[in-house]
Residue frames as qw, qx, qy, qz and C-alpha x, y, z in Angstrom:
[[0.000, 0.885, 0.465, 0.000, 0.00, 0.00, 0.00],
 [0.221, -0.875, 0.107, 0.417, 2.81, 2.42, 0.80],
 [0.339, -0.199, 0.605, 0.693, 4.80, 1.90, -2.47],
 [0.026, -0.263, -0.676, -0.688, 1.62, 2.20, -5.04],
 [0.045, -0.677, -0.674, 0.290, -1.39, 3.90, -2.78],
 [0.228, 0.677, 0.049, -0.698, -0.90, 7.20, -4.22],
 [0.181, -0.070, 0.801, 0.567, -1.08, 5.53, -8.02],
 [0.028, 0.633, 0.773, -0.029, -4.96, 5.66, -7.89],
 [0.063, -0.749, -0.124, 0.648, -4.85, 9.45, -7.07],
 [0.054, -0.389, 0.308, 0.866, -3.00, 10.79, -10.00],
 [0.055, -0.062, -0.612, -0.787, -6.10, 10.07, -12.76],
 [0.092, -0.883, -0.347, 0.302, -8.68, 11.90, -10.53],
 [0.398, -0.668, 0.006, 0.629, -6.38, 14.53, -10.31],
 [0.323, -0.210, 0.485, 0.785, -5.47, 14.79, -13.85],
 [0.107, -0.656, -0.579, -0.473, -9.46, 15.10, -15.22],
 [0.324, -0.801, -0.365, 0.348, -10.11, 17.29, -12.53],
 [0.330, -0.559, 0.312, 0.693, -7.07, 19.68, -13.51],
 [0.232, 0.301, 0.703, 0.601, -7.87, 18.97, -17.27],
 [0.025, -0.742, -0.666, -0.076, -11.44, 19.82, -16.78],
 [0.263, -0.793, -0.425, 0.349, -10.57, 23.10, -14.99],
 [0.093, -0.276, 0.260, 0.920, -8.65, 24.45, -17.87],
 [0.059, 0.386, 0.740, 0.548, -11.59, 24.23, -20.06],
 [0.211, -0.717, -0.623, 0.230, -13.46, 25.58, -17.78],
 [0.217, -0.777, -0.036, 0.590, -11.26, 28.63, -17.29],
 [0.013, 0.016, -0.576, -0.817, -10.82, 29.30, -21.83],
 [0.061, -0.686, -0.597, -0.411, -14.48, 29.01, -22.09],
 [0.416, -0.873, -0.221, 0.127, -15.05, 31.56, -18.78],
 [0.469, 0.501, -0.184, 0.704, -12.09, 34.37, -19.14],
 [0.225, -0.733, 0.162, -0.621, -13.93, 36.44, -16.64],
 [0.588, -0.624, 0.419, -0.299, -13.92, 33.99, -13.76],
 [0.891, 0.306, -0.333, 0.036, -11.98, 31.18, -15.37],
 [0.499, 0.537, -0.437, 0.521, -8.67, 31.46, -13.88],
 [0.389, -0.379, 0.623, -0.563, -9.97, 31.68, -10.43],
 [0.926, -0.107, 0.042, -0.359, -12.00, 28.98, -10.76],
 [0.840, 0.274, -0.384, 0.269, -8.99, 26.77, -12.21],
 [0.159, 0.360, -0.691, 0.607, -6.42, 28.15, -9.22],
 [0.641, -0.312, 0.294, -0.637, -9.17, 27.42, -6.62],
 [0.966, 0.149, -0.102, -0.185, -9.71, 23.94, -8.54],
 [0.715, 0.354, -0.494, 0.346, -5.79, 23.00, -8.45],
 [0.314, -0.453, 0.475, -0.686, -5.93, 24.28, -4.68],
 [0.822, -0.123, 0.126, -0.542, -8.35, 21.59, -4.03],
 [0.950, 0.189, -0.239, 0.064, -6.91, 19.05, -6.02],
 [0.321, 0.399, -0.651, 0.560, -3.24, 19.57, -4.25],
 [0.359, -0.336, 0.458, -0.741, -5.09, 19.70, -0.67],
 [0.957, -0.036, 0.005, -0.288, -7.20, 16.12, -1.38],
 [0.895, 0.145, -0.407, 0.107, -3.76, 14.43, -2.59],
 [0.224, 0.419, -0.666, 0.575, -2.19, 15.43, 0.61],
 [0.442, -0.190, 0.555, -0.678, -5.45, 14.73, 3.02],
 [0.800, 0.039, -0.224, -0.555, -6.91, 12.34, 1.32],
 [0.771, -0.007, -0.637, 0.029, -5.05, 8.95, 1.64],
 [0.230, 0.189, -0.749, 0.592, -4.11, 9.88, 5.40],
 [0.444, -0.097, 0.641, -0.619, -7.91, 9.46, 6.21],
 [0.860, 0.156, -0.315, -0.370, -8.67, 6.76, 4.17],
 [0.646, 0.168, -0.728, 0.160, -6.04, 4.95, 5.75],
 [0.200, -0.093, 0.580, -0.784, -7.54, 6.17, 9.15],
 [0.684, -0.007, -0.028, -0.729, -10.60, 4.95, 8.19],
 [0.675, 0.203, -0.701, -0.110, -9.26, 1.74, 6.87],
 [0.362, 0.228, -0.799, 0.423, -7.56, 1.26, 10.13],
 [0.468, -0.049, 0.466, -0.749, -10.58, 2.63, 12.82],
 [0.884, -0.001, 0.042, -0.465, -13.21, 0.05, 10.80],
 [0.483, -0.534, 0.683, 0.125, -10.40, -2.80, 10.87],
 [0.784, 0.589, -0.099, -0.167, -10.03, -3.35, 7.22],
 [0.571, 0.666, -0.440, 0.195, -6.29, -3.57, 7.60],
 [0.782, -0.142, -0.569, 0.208, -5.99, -5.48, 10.75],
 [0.380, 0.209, -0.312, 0.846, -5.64, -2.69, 12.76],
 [0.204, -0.241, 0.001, -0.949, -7.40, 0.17, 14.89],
 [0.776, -0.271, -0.317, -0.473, -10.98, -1.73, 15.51],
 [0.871, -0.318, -0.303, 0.219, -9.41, -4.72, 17.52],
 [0.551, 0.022, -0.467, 0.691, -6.76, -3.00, 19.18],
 [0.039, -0.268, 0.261, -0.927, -8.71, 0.20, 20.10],
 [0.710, -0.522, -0.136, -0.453, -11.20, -2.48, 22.24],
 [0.465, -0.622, 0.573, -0.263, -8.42, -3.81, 24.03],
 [0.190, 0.397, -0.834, -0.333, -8.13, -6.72, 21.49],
 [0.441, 0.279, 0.780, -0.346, -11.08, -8.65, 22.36]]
């Protein structure tokens, strides 16, 4: 998971980023914010995102973790 978990991310990221130049040539007037706002977002998910999915993973014990140890392993 820690060698290839951020492989999944990068083609969100790249339609998302794609999408928001079109967005910002058809829209001149508010294009360009929209597309820095959008590439804001997208940089702020691929740093928060996988560190609470793998909190999540770990609190519902998908990954053998978190769930059983945080009842005292019972």
């Amino acid at each position: 998971m820690k060698k290839w978990g951020w492989s999944a991310l990068v083609s969100q990221a790249g339609l998302t980023i794609g999408m928001s130049l079109l967005v910002a040539r058809a829209f001149p007037t508010f294009g360009e914010g929209f597309r820095s706002l959008t590439i804001a977002t997208v940089a702020i998910n691929e740093v928060v995102g996988p560190i609470l999915f793998k909190f999540a993973l770990d609190r519902t014990g998908e990954t053998g973790k978190g769930a059983a140890t945080s009842h005292g392993g019972h």
